[in-house]
N, C-alpha and C positions, 0 to 999 in steps of 0.2 A: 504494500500500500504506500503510494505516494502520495505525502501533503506539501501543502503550500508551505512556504517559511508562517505566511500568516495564520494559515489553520493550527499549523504546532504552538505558537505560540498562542491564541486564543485559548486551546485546551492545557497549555500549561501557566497560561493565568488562572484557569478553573481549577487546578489542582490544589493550589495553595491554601485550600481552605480545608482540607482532604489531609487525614494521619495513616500512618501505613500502615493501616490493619485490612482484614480480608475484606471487612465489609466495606471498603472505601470501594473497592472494584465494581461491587454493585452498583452504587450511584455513579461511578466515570461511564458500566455499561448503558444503565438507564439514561444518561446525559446526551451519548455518542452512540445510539443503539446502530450505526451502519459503521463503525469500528471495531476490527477484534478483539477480542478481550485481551490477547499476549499481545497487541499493538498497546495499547491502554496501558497493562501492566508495564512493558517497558518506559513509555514515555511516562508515566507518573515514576517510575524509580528512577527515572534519571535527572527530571527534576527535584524530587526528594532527598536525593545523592546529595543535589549541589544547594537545597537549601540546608541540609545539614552540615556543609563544612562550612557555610557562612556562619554558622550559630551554635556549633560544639563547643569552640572554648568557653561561652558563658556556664556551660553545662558543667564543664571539669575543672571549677573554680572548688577548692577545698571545701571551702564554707557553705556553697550549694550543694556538692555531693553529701554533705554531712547531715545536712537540712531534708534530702532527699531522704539520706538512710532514716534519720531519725523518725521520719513521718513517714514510712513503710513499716516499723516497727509498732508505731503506737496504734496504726491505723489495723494492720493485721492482725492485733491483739484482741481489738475490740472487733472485729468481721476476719475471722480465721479460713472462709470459707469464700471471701470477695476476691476478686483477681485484682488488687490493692495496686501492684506494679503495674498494672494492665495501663488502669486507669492514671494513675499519675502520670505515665509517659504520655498520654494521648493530651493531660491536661496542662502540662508544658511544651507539647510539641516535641518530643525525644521520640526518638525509634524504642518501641516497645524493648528489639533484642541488644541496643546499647543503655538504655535505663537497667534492664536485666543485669549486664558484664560490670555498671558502678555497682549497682547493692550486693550484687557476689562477691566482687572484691573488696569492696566496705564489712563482707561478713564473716569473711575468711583472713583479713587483719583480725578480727574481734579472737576470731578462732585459735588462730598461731601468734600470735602476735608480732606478726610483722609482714613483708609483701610477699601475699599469693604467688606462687609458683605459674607462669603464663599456662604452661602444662598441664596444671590440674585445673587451674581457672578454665579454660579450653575444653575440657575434660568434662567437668561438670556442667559445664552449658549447653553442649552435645548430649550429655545423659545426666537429667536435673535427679534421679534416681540416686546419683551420686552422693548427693548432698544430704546432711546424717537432719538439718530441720526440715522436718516434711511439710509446712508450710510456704517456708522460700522454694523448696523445691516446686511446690505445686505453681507458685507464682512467678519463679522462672521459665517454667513449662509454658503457662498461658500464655506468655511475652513472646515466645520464640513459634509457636504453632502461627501467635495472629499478625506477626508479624513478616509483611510483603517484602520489606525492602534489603533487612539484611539479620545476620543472625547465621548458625550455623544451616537449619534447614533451609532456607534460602540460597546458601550458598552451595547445599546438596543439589537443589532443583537445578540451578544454573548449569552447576556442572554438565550435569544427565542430561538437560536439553540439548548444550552446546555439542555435545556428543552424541545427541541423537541428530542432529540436522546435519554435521559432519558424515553418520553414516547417509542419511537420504542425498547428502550430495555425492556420496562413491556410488549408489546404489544407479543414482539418473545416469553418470558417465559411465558406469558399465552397462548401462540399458543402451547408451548410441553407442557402443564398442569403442569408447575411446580409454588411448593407453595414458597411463597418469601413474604418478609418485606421489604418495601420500605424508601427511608430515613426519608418522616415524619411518617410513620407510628415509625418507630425508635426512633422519636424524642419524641413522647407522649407517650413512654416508660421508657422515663429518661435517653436514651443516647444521650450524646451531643457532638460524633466523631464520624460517623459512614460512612460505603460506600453508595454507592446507592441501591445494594441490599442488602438483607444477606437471601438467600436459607435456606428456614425450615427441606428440605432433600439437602444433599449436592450430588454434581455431579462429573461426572468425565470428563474431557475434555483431549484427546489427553492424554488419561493415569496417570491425575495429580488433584487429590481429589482438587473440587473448594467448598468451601463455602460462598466467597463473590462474586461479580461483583460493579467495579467502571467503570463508561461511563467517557470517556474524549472527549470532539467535538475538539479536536485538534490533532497537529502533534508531537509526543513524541521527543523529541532530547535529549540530553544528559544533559544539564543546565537543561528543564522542568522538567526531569524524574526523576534524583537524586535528585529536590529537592519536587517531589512528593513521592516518597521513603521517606526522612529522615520525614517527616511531614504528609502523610498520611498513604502509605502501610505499612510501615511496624509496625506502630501502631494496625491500622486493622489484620494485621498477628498476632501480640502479642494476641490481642482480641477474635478473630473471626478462626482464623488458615489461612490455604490457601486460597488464591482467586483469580481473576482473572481479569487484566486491560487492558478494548479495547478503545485503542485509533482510533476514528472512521475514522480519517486522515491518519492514517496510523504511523509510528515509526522507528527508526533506528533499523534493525533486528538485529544490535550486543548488543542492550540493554535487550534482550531476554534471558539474560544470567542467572536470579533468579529462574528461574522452580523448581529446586532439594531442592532451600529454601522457593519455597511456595508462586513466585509472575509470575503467567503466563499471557504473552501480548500477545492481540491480536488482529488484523486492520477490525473484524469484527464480528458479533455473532456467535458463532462456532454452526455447522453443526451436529458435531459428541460429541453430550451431551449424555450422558447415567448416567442416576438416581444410584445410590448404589441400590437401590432393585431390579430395573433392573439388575446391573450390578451381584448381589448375584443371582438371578435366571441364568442368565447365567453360571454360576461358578455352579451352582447347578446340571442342567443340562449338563453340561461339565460332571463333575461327574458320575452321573450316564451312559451318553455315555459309561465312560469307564469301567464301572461295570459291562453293557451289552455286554462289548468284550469279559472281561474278561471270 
């Protein structure tokens, strides 16, 4: 799916008002009902991303985490049974599963007395079972299930998508019989920057010689894109030559603007692949046509 730069930004002025729990998805789909839901879901976390590194230091000022701890304790005391973190987070605006990682670590100083171990901190917010109060465990738990944008589950789900759109893009190039190196085959090669594919015959898509393919499971915006540009493509271009980036969510169609230098997006596997030896047989034949006019 392509948007406007204006359509992105109108729905991510709409977002701002939206905390990153599940239910927030609901009202972006109710909002945008001719929008995918994982188009939605990407562009709300990517705006949520960037309103949170504007506004985390106020969060990991001593004297607020302390204030935080202290009012999850009196509060879970009195409702043992409320998802107490849930709601705090939502009512300062914090990611449910980074309010989670302050009051673990605020409770595991109480515990040892002195700084958590990243290891076991890590540990226990992957499996709140861990954790010997079964309250915070239960209230770490809520944080990290309803929580969209980050957190360990979340960053389980990313994983497994990225790697599921990774195999459907081997899956389409072995449906046109084209021959391709995939990124570990690349890696027990000796290269240690590479795309996800790199085509052993190159193609040509929509008229523009492609030798690579990078899969993105996300929604291209302007912040992602430029900084997958300065740090991937166009490394890959120096190496490899042309290639081409589908971002499977879809992208802002004025970021589309690198074609003539060799970086063509696209919101899905393109249709119209035609191999160079195909593409010379036809030019060959074209030829000869016109030999037989003559």
């Amino acid at each position: 799916m392509r948007l406007s730069r204006a359509e992105y930004k109108e729905i991510a002025r709409w977002t701002e008002q939206l905390r990153p729990t599940r239910q927030c998805m609901k009202m972006l789909k109710d909002r945008y009902p001719h929008h995918s839901q994982s188009t939605l879901l990407s562009i709300f976390s990517l705006e949520y991303q960037k309103r949170t590194k504007r506004t985390m230091s106020r969060h990991h000022v001593p004297d607020v985490m302390e204030r935080y701890y202290q009012r999850y304790l009196s509060e879970s005391k009195v409702r043992p049974t409320a998802p107490v973190l849930l709601e705090l987070a939502n009512e300062v605006d914090l990611s449910p599963a980074l309010m989670a990682r302050i009051i673990l670590d605020r409770f595991l100083m109480d515990m040892d007395g002195g700084m958590p171990s990243k290891t076991i901190l890590n540990s226990m917010l992957k499996e709140p079972s861990l954790i010997q109060d079964h309250i915070l465990a239960n209230n770490i738990y809520q944080c990290t299930i309803n929580d969209c944008c980050y957190g360990p589950l979340v960053d389980c789900i990313k994983h497994a998508v990225g790697q599921e759109h990774e195999v459907l893009l081997r899956d389409k190039l072995m449906e046109r019989n084209l021959s391709f190196l995939d990124e570990n085959q690349l890696r027990t090669m000796g290269y240690d920057k590479t795309p996800d594919i790199i085509l052993e015959v190159p193609v040509a898509v929509e008229g523009h010689i492609i030798h690579w393919i990078e899969s993105k499971a996300s929604f291209g915006d302007d912040h992602s894109h430029r900084t997958y540009l300065n740090e991937q493509f166009w490394s890959y271009w120096n190496r490899f030559g042309p290639g081409l980036v589908i971002y499977w969510y879809g992208f802002i169609e004025e970021l589309d603007c690198q074609r003539d230098r060799g970086i063509l997006l696209k919101d899905c596997f393109p249709t119209d692949i035609i191999t160079l030896c195909h593409a010379t047989q036809l030019e060959q034949m074209s030829e000869s046509q016109k030999e037989d006019k003559e």
